[in-house]
Structure formats: C-alpha cells, structure tokens
C-alpha positions in Angstrom: 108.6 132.6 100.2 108.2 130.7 103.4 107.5 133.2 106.1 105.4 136.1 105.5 104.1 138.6 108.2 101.0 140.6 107.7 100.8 144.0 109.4 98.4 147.2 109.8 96.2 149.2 111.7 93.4 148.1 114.0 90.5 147.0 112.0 92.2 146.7 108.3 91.2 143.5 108.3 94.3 141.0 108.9 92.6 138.4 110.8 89.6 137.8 107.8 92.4 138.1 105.0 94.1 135.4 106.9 91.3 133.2 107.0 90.1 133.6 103.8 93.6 132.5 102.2 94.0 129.6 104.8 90.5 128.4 103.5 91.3 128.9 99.6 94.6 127.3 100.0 94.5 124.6 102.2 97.1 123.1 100.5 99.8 125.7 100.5 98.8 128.0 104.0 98.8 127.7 107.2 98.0 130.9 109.3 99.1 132.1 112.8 97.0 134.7 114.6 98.8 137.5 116.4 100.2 136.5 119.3 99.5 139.5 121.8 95.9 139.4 120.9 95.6 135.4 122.0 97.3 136.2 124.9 94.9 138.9 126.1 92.2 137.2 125.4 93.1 133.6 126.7 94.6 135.2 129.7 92.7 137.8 130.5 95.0 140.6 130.2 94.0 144.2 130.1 95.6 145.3 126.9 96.7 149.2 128.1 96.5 148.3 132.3 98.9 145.2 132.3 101.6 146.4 130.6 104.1 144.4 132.4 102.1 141.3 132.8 101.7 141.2 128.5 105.2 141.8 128.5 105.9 138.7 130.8 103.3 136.7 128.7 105.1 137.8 125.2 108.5 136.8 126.6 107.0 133.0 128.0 104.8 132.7 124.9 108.3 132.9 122.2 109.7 129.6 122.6 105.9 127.7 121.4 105.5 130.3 119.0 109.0 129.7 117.4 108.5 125.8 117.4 104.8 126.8 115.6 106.2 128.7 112.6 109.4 126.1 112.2 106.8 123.5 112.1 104.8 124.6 109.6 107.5 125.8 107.2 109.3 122.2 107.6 105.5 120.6 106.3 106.3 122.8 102.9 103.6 125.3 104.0 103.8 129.4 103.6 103.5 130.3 106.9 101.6 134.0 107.3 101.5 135.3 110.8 99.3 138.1 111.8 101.4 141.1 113.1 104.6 140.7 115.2 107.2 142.0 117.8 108.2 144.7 115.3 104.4 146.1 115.4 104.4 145.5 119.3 107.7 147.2 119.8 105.8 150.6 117.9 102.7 150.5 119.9 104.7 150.8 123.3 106.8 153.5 122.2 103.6 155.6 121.2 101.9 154.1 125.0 105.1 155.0 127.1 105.6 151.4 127.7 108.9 151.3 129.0 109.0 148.0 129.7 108.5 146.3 127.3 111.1 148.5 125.2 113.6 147.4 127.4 113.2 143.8 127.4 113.1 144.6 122.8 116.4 144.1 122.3 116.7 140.5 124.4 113.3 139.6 122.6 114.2 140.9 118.7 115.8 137.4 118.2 113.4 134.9 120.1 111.0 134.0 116.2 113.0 133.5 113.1 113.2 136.2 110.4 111.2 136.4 107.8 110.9 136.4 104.0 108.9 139.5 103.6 106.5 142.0 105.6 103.2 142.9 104.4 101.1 146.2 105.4 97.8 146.1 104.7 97.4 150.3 104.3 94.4 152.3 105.5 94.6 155.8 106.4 93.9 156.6 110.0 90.2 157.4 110.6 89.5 154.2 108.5 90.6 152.7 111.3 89.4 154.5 113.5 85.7 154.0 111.9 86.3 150.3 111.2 86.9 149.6 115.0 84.3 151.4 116.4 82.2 148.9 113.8 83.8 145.9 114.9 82.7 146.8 118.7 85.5 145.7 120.4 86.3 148.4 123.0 88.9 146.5 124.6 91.7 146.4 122.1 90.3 150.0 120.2 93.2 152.8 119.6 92.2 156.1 118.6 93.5 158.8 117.6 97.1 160.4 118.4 98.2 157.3 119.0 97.9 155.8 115.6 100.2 158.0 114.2 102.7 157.8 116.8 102.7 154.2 116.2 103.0 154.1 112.2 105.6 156.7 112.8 107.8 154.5 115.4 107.2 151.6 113.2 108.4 153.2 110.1 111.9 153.7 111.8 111.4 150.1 113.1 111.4 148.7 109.1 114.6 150.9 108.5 116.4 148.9 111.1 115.6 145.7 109.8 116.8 143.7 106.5 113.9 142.6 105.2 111.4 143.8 102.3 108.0 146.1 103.4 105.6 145.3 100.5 102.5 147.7 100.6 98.9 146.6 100.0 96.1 149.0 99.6 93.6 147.9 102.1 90.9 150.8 101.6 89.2 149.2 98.6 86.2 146.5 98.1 87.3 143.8 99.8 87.6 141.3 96.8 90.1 143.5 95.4 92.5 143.5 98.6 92.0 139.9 98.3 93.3 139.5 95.1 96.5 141.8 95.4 97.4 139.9 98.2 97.3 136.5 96.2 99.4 138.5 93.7 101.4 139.6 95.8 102.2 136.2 97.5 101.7 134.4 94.4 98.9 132.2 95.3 97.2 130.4 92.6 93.8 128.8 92.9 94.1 125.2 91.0 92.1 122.5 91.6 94.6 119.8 91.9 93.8 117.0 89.4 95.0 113.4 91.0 94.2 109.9 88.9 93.8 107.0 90.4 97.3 105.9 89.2 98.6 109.0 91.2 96.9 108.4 94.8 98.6 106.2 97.6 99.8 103.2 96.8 99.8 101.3 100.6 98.3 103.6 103.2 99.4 102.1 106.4 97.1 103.6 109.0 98.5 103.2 112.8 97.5 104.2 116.2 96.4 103.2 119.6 93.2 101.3 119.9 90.1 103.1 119.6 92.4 106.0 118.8 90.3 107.2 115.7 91.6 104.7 112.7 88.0 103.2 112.2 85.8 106.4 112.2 88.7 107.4 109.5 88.1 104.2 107.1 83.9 105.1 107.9 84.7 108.4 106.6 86.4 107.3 103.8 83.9 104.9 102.4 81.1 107.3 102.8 82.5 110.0 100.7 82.6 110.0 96.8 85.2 108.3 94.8 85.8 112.1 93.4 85.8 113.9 96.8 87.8 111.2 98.4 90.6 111.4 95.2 90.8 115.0 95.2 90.9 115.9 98.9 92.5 113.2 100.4 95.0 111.4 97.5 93.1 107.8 98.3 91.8 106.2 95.0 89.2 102.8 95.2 90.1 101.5 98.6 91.0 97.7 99.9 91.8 97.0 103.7 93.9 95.0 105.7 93.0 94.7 109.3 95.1 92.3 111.6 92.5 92.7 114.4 90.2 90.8 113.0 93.2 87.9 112.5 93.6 88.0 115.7 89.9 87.9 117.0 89.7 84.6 114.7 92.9 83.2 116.5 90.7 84.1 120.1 87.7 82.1 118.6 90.1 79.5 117.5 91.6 78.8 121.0 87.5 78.8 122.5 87.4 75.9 120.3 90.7 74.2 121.3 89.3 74.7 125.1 86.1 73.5 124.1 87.7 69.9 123.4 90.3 70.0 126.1 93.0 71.3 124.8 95.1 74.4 125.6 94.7 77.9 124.3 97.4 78.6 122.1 97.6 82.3 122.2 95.0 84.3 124.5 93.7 83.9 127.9 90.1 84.9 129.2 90.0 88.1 131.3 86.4 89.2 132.5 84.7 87.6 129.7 86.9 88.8 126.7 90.5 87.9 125.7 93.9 89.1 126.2 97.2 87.9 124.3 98.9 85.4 126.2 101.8 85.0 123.7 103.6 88.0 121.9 104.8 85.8 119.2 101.2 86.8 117.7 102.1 90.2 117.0 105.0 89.0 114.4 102.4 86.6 112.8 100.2 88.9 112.2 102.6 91.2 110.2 103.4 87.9 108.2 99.4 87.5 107.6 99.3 91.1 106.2 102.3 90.1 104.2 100.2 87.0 102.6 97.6 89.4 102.2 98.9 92.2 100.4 100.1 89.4 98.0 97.2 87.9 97.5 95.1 91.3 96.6 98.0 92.1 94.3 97.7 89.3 92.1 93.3 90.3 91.6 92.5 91.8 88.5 91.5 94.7 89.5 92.1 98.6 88.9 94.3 100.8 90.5 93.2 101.1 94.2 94.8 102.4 97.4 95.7 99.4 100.1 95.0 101.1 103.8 96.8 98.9 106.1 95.6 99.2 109.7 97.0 98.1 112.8 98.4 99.1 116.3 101.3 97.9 118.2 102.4 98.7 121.3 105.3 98.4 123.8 109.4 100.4 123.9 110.0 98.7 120.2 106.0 97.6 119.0 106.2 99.8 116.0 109.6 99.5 114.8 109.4 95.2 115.1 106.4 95.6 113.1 107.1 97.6 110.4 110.8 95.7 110.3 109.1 92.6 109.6 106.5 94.3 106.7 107.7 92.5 103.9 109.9 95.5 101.6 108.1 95.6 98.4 105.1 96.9 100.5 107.5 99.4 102.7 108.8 100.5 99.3 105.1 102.1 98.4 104.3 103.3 101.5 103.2 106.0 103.4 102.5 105.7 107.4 99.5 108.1 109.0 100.0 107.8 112.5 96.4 108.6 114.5 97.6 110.3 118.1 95.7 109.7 121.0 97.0 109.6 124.4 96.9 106.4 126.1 94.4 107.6 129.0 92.2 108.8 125.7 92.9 105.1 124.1 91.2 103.6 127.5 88.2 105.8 127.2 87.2 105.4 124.2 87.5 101.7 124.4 85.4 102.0 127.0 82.9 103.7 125.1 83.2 102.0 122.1 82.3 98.7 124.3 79.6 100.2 126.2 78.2 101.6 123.1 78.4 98.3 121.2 76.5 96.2 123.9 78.4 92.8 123.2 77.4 93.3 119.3 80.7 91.8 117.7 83.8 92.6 117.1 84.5 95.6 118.6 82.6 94.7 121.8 86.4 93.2 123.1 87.6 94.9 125.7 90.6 94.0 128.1 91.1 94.6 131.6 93.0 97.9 132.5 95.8 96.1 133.2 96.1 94.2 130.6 95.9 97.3 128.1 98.6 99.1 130.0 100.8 95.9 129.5 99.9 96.5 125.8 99.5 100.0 125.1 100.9 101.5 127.7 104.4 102.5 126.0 104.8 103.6 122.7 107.5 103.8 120.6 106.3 106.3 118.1 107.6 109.2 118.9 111.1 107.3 118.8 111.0 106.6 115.5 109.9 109.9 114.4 110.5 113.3 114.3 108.3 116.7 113.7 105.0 115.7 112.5 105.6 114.9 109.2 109.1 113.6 107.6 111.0 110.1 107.1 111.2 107.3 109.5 113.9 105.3 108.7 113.2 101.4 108.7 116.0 99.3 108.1 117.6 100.6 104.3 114.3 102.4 103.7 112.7 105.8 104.4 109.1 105.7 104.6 107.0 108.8 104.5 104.9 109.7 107.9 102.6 112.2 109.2 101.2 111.9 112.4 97.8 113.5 113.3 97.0 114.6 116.6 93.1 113.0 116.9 92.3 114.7 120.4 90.0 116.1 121.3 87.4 113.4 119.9 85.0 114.8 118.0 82.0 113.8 115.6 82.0 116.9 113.5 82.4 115.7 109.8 83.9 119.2 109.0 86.9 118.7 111.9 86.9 115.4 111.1 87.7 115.9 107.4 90.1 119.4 108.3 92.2 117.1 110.1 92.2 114.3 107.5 93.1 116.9 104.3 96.1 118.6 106.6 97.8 115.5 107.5 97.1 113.6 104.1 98.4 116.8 102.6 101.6 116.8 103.9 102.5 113.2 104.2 101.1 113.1 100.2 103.8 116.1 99.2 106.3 114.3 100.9 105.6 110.6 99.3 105.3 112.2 95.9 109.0 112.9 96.3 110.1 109.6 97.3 108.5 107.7 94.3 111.2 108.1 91.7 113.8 106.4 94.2 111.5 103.7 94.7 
C-alpha cells in the first residue's frame, strides 16, 4: 500500500497513532495530520460557527494537500493521513451543513484515492469520555451527533470502491498499536548497512553558508555506528574546492605583492571576489585530481563527500558536466536549499561571528554575491525533491533538503538529515547494478 487513511471518532486516538508509527518507521512513513483540524487552528476558524468559511478554506487548501500526498508516495514512503473529505462530508450532514454538502460532489475528486481506509473503532461514550479528558472544548462532539455521523459515514463507505479495514481502538494502547502495524504490515528492523554498502561519492551542494558545513560538523561528531546506520555514510574523506580557491586568493596577494597582476580575484572591502569565471571550471578539474588521488590510498572503504556551490542560469549543470564520469557514476547529489536572501544572512553572520579568524571570515560585497549566487539553476535540473537528474548519458540520484528555517537543534538537524539521506539512499541503491 501507498496511501492509507486513518479514520474514527473524536478522541480514539488518530493523531498519537500517527506519530508513534512516523517515529518507529522513519524509514518507511510519512504522516499527514487532518486537514480541517490545521485549518481551524492555523486560521482561527470556529469549527461549528464558520461553517462556510471551513468550507472555503477546505476547497483553497486541496491543491497543497494533493501535491503533499503525491510527494511523499513518489519518495517510496506509505503515506497515512489523518481523516478525510469522506469523514467531513458525514459530520455536515449530521450538523445541517448544507454548504459544504453541496460543494461534496465538485470537491470528492480534488486528493487521489486511496489504497485502503482504516477506522480506529470505539463505541460512542468512549468518545465522548476521551474528549472531555483531552480538554479541548473547541473541536468536542457529543452525543446525538456522533451517531448521526457514523451513520452518514457508513452509507458514505458504500459509495466508494475502496476497502474499510476495522481496528479495535478500545483496548490498552500497545495493543492498538500493534494491530495497526499488522494491519499495515510494518515491521520494525534495524537496518544493517556495512561500510561496503554506504555512499560511495556524496556530493554535497548548496548556496554559501546555506547549511553544508554544520552538516560535515554533524557528521564527524557522531559515532561511526550512528552515522552508518542512520545516515548510509561510512568513514568519511572531503573535498572542498573553497579552500582551492582561498589558496588561488592568497596566491594572487602574493603576485600583487611583487608587482604583478592578480590572476583571478579582485579586492572588494578587504576580502576577495572572483574576477575570472574560468576558476569555477578549474576547480571541478582540482576535485577531479583529487578524487584520484584519495582513490589510489590504501585505505578502507570510506564515503567521499564532495562539497561545493555554484551559482548562475547554468552553474550547476557546467559543473557537474565537467566532474570527471567515473565519480558521476557512484554518485549521489544532496542539495542543501536555502533561499538566496537566507544565503546573504548567514554569511553575514557567519563573518560577524568569525571576527576575521580564517577561512570563513571572507565575505563579498552584496553585489558581488548577487552576481554569483543570485540565480540558480537547481531547480532546472531537477524535479520533486528526490529523483534523477540527468547529466550528459548519466542519471545521478538527488534529494534536495529544504534547510530553512536555520536552526541549531541537533534533533531537527539530524530529522532533516535521516529524511533526505533516506530517500536519496533508496533511490541510489537502485542505480548501482547499472553502474
């Protein structure tokens, strides 16, 4: 299955099932919460008073929610939403909400259909007793009502092709926990990944400053085992071309220094900016060198995380065209996605921070980054957040991981990190035979 909606009365506990099986199986589902209870909340609807303004909100709110479940079932992920139109469509027959059961028919279409329904089953005063525990007052339905609903929702499922699978939710919780899993067939397995299995050439791209360092800083501080297991990266080497091209900047200060010309930056307010864009291409050829020159160390089996940003209308498909194939061939591309305002202030703050310390105290006039990093052509060589990219014969993996906004939590960091290594480790498992 690849679409499962989860159903009941108030209180039967949908949202904490959810959550519980989104946490256990990180790597096979992603959850959606119910859609009319985020819109209440985030807009400040009265659930029973504003009939026609949750009806209006439902009907704007489709579209996102339809790109949301795609999304997730085109990563290889069981998506399991919480309720649904069907459940909403039963609720406003019992409340006399004609509205909204006129607009049904025009609406029943707007999500795709899917696999199977699940109803978590209590009786009635359960639910009743459960909500008045969860002291929510605002979303509580008592009563008559109830029954009307699990009545008009009853007829509901007898319109529709698709399968109603019944779950008995008054029981200890662990035991509704575990017929679900059965019923979905989840199965808890700690995946076991060898060195020999993890990423081959990890090339790690984004924007300056757009989060690829605090992600190498993560790695290194977290066990060999923890990094292996969660995140698919075995012993790790780097290849940076910023620091290539801060040695070129420090090269031409000493070509100035004996009067000759800079060969490839310019001073701008006491750092550097590129003065000649053939740079970029030799830096790609560096990496090249490089990569061939770890290759031939005797060393084990490690992960290569290749890091570098481009810029412009064709920065990153230039680059990655002149990546010499055998390392194309065992790669996969995570893509860190910042906006380019975002890219500007954390460069900012990086520099501030740094206090002229080194490296990452250069910092180029406003400008100057625009020039750069204004355009990107990222999004043009991809499509959805994780698939193939095609450079020249080849298909490299990618995933691209929305890093905004910043944060310094080592629990979102590393959520973020397992979701898009996840997927973009699924999909280059597939590739290697043809490689």
């Amino acid at each position: 299955m690849n679409y499962v909606v989860v159903e009941g009365l108030p209180a039967v506990g949908k949202s904490e099932t959810l959550e519980l099986l989104a946490r256990f199986y990180p790597r096979q589902v992603r959850i959606l919460p119910e859609l009319v209870k985020t819109l209440v909340l985030n807009e400040g609807i009265d659930l029973f008073a504003e009939r026609s303004r949750l009806t209006e909100a439902i009907r704007k709110a489709l579209p996102a929610r339809r790109r949301e479940i795609q999304d997730i079932m085109n990563q290889g992920y069981l998506c399991l939403e919480e309720s649904h139109l069907g459940v909403h469509y039963a609720y406003s027959a019992a409340l006399g909400d004609r509205g909204f059961l006129e607009l049904y028919p025009a609406l029943s279409h707007e999500l795709p259909t899917p696999d199977a329904y699940v109803r978590m089953e209590i009786p009635v005063a359960e639910s009743i007793d459960r909500q008045l525990a969860r002291g929510t007052a605002q979303f509580d339905i008592h009563g008559q009502a109830l029954g009307k609903m699990l009545a008009e929702l009853d007829r509901w499922h007898e319109s529709v092709d698709v399968p109603l699978l019944r779950v008995n939710a008054d029981c200890p919780a662990n035991e509704l926990l575990a017929d679900v899993e059965t019923l979905l067939e989840l199965g808890y397995h700690t995946p076991s990944v060898s060195n020999e299995e993890a990423f081959d050439v990890l090339l790690l791209l984004g924007r300056p400053a757009s989060g690829k360092s605090e992600f190498i800083d993560f790695m290194t501080h977290i066990s060999s085992d923890h990094r292996l297991r969660e995140f698919f990266i075995a012993p790790f080497q780097i290849i940076d071309d910023f620091p290539i091209l801060w040695n070129l900047f420090q090269q031409d200060d000493v070509w100035e220094s004996v009067g000759r010309e800079r060969w490839v930056s310019k001073r701008r307010e006491g750092n550097y900016a590129v003065a000649d864009d053939s740079v970029w291409g030799f830096l790609i050829e560096r990496i090249n060198q490089l990569v061939i020159e770890k290759a031939s160390q005797p060393e084990g089996r490690r992960t290569l995380i290749v890091e570098f940003s481009r810029g412009g209308h064709d920065g990153y498909l230039q680059a990655l065209r002149r990546l010499s194939p055998s390392i194309l061939r065992r790669a996969a591309a995570l893509y860190v996605s910042v906006s380019f305002e975002e890219s500007w202030r954390r460069n900012i703050a990086r520099y501030d921070e740094k206090a002229r310390g080194g490296i990452l105290t250069h910092s180029v006039p406003r400008e100057e980054m625009e020039r750069t990093y204004g355009t990107d052509d990222w999004p043009s060589l991809t499509s959805g957040p994780v698939g193939l990219m095609r450079i020249g014969e080849l298909e490299i993996p990618y995933a691209t991981m929305d890093n905004e906004p910043e944060s310094k939590d080592l629990d979102i960091l590393s959520e973020r990190y397992r979701c898009a290594l996840a997927s973009l480790y699924a999909l280059w498992r597939t590739r290697l035979p043809s490689r």
